[in-house]
C-alpha positions as CSV (number, residue, x, y, z in Angstrom):
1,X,84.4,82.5,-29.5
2,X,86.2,80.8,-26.5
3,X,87.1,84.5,-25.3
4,X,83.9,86.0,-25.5
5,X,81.9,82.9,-24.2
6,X,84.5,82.9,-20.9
7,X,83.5,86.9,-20.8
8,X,80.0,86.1,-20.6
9,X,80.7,83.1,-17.7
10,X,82.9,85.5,-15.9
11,X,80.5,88.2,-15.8
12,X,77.4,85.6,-14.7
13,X,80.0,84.1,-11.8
14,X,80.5,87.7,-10.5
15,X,76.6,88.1,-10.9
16,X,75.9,85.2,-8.8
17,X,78.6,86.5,-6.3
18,X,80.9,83.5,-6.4
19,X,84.5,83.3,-6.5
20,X,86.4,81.4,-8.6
21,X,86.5,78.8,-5.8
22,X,83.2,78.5,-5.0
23,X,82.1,78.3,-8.7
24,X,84.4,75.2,-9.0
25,X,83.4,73.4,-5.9
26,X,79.5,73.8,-7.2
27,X,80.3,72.5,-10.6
28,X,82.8,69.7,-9.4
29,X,85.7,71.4,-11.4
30,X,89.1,72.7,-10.5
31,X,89.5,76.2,-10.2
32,X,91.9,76.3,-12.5
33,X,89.8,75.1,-15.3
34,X,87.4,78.0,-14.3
35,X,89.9,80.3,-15.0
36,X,91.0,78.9,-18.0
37,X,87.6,78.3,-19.3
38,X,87.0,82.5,-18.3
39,X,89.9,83.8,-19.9
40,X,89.2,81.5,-23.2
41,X,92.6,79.6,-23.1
42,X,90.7,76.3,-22.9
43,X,88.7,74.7,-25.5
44,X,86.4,72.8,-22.8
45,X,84.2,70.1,-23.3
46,X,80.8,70.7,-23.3
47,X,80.6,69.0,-20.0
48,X,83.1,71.5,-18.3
49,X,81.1,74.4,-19.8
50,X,77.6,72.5,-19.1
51,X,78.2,72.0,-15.4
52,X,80.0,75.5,-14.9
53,X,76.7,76.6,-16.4
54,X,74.6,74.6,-14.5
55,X,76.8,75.8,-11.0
56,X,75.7,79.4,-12.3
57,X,72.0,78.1,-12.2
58,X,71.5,78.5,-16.5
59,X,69.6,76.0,-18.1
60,X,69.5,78.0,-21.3
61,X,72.2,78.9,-23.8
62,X,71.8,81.4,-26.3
63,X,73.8,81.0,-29.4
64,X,75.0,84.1,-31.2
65,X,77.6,84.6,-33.9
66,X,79.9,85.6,-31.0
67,X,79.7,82.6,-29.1
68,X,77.6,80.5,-26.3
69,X,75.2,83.3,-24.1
70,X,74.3,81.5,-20.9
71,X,70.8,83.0,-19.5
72,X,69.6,83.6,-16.4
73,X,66.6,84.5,-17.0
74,X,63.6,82.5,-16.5
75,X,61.6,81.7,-13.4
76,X,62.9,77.6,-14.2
77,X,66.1,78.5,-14.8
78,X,67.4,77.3,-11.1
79,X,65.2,73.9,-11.7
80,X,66.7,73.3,-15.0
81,X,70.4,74.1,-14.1
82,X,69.2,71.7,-10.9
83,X,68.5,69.0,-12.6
84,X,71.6,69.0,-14.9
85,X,73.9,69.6,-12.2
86,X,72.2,66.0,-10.9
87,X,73.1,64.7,-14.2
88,X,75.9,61.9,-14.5
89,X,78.6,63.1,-16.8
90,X,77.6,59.9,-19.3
91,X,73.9,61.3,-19.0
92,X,75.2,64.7,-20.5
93,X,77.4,63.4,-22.7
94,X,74.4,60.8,-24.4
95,X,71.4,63.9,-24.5
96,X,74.1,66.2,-26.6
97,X,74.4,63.3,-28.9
98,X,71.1,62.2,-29.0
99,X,69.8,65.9,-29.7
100,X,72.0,66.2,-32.7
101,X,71.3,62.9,-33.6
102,X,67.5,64.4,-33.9
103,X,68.4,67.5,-35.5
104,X,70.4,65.8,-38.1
105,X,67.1,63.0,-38.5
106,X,65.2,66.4,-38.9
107,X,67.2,68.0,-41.5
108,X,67.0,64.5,-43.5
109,X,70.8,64.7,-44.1
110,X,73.7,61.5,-44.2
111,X,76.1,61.1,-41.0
112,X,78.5,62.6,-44.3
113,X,76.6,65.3,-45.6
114,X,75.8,66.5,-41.9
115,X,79.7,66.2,-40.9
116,X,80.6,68.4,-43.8
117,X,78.4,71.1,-43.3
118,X,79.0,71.4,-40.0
119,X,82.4,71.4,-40.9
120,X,83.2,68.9,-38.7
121,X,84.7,65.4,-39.5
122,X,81.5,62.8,-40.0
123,X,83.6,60.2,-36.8
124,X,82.9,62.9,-34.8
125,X,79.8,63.3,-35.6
126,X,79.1,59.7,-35.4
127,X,80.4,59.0,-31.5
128,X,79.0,61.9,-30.5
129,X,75.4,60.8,-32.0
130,X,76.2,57.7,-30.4
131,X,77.0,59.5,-26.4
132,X,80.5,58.2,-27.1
133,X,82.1,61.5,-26.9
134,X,81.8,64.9,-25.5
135,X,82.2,67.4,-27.8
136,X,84.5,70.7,-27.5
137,X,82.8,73.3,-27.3
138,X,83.4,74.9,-30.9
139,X,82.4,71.7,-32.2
140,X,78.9,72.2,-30.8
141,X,79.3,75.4,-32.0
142,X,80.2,74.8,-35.4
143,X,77.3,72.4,-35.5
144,X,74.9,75.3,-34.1
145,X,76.2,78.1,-36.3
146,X,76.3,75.9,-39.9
147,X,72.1,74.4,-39.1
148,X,71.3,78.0,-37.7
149,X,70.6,76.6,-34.0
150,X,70.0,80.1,-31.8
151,X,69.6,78.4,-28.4
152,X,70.4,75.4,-26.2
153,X,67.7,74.3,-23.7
154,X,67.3,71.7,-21.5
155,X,63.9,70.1,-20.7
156,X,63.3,67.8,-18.4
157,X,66.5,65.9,-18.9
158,X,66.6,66.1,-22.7
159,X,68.8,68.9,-24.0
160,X,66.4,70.6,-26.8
161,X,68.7,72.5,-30.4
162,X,66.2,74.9,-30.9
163,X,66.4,76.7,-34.8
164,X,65.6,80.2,-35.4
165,X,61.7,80.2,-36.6
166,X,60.8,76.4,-35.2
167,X,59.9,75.3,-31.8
168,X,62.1,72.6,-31.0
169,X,64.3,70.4,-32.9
């Protein structure tokens, strides 16, 4: 998952026509952690992979069995990816927890019955819910894959789980 999601980034850097170092500088990271993030050595945060997202002007993520698919498509994609990359890192981290916080209300499941079939443990689960935490990026993922989330989308400045079949969650 972390090599093919670091594919995908490396292909939509090259796409935008940024180097390394200008993809760093945009997102406020190192260029180091670019490249590690690219080559799928590094199990990023979220945040790393949200602003080196945002740098690439995606404010959607696909979610595929492979791994996170940031988009470029979309006339608002520029706007979205805008108004995250204005974001404060606390910001980020307290919309990811408060949109699983909502899917998990949604699904009517227990901070423990969520945590284990995300296969995650449930105090992870808990201070992320609560903005406490960022998580890595296969914990999102394991959360995405085990409740069948397909896409990751920000609106406005709440970031939005949507489900195959529903609308928003």
């Amino acid at each position: 998952m972390l090599e093919h999601t670091g594919r995908v980034l490396e292909g939509l850097r090259k796409v935008r026509g940024l180097s390394r170092e200008e993809a760093a500088e945009l997102a406020g990271l190192h260029p180091n952690t670019i490249k590690r993030v690219e080559s799928g050595c590094l199990e990023a945060s979220t945040l790393v992979v949200t602003m080196f997202c945002a740098a690439l002007g995606c404010g959607k993520v696909e979610i595929t069995s492979e791994g996170f698919v940031p988009s470029l498509d979309g006339a608002d994609a520029r706007e979205r990816a805008c108004r995250i990359r204005m974001m404060p890192p606390a910001r980020i981290a307290w919309r990811t927890g408060e949109s699983v916080a909502a899917l998990r209300a949604d699904l009517g499941l227990g901070l423990r019955s969520f945590a284990d079939r995300a296969g995650v443990h449930y105090n992870t689960v808990w201070n992320l819910e609560r903005g406490l935490v960022v998580p890595s990026i296969l914990t999102l993922f394991r959360i995405c894959r085990a409740f069948d989330i397909v896409a990751l989308d920000v609106e406005g400045e709440r970031l939005t789980l949507r489900s195959r079949g529903a609308s928003s969650q």
